[in-house]
C-alpha positions as CSV (number, residue, x, y, z in Angstrom):
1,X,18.8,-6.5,12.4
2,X,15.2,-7.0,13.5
3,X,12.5,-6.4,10.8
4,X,8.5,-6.2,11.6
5,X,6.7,-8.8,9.9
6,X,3.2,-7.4,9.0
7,X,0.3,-8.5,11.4
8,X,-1.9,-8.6,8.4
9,X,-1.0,-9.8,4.7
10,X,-3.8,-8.9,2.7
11,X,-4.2,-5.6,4.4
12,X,-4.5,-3.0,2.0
13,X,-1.8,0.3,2.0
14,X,-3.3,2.5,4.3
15,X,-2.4,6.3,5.1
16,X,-4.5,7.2,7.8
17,X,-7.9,5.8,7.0
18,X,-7.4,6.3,3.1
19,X,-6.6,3.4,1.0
20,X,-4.2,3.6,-1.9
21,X,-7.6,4.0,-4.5
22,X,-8.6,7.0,-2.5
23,X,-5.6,9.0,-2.2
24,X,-5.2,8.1,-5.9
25,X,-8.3,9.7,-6.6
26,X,-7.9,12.5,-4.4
27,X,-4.3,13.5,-5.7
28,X,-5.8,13.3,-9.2
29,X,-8.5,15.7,-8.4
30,X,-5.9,17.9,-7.0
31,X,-3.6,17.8,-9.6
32,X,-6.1,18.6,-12.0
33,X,-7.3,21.7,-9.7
34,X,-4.1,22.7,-9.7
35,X,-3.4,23.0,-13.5
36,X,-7.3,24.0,-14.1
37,X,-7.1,26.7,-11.6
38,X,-10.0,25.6,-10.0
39,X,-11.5,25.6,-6.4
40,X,-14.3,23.5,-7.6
41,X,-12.0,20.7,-7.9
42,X,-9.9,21.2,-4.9
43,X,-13.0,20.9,-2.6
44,X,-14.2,17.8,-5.0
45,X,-10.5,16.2,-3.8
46,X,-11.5,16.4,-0.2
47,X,-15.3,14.9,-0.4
48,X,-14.9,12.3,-3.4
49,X,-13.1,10.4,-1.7
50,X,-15.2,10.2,1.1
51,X,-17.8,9.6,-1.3
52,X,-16.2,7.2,-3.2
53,X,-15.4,4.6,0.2
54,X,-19.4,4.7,1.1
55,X,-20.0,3.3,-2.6
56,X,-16.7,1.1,-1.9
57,X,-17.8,-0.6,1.3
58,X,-21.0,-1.9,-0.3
59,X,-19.6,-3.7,-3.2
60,X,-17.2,-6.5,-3.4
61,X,-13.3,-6.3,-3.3
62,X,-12.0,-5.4,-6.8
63,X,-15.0,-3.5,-8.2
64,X,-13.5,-0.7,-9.2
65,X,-10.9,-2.9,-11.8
66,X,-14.1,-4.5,-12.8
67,X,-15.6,-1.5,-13.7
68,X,-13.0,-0.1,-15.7
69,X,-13.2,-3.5,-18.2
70,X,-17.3,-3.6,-18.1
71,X,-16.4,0.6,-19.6
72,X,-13.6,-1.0,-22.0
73,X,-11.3,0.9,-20.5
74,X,-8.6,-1.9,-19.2
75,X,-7.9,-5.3,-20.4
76,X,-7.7,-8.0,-17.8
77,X,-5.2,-11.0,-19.5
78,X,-6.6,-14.4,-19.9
79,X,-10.6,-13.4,-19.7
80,X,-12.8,-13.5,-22.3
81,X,-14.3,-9.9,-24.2
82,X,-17.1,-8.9,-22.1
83,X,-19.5,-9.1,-24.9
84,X,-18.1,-12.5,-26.1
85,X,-21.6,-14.4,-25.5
86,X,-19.8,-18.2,-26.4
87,X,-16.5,-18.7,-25.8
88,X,-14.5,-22.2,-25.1
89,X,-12.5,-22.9,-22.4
């Protein structure tokens, strides 16, 4: 049995040209359309994440986790608080 071995290791999931973060987002949006009853939402599904790769390509791989922990909304293991001014290593 012959298997593919990927061209590219640290290639992200794609499907189509959306990453895994967009469709994430986009599902979300559409989810929440869908049990809001809102067509303001289901258009918001189809251009945030259009929106949300322009502001993607500018910044640095892994900005979006990073900005979750600067908000306090997840922990990253084995890093410091973020207002922890002196710490020792």
């Amino acid at each position: 049995m012959k298997r593919k071995f990927p061209r590219y290791l640290s290639a992200p999931f794609q499907v189509l040209w959306f990453e895994l973060d967009d469709l994430l987002l986009m599902f979300f949006l559409a989810a929440l359309g869908l049990v809001l009853r809102d067509g303001l939402l289901w258009g918001l599904s189809i251009l945030a994440p259009y929106i949300y790769s322009k502001i993607k390509r500018r910044h640095p791989r892994g900005f979006l986790k990073h900005s979750f922990y600067f908000l306090g909304l997840v922990q990253m293991k084995g890093y410091p608080v973020f207002f922890d001014k002196h710490f020792i290593e």
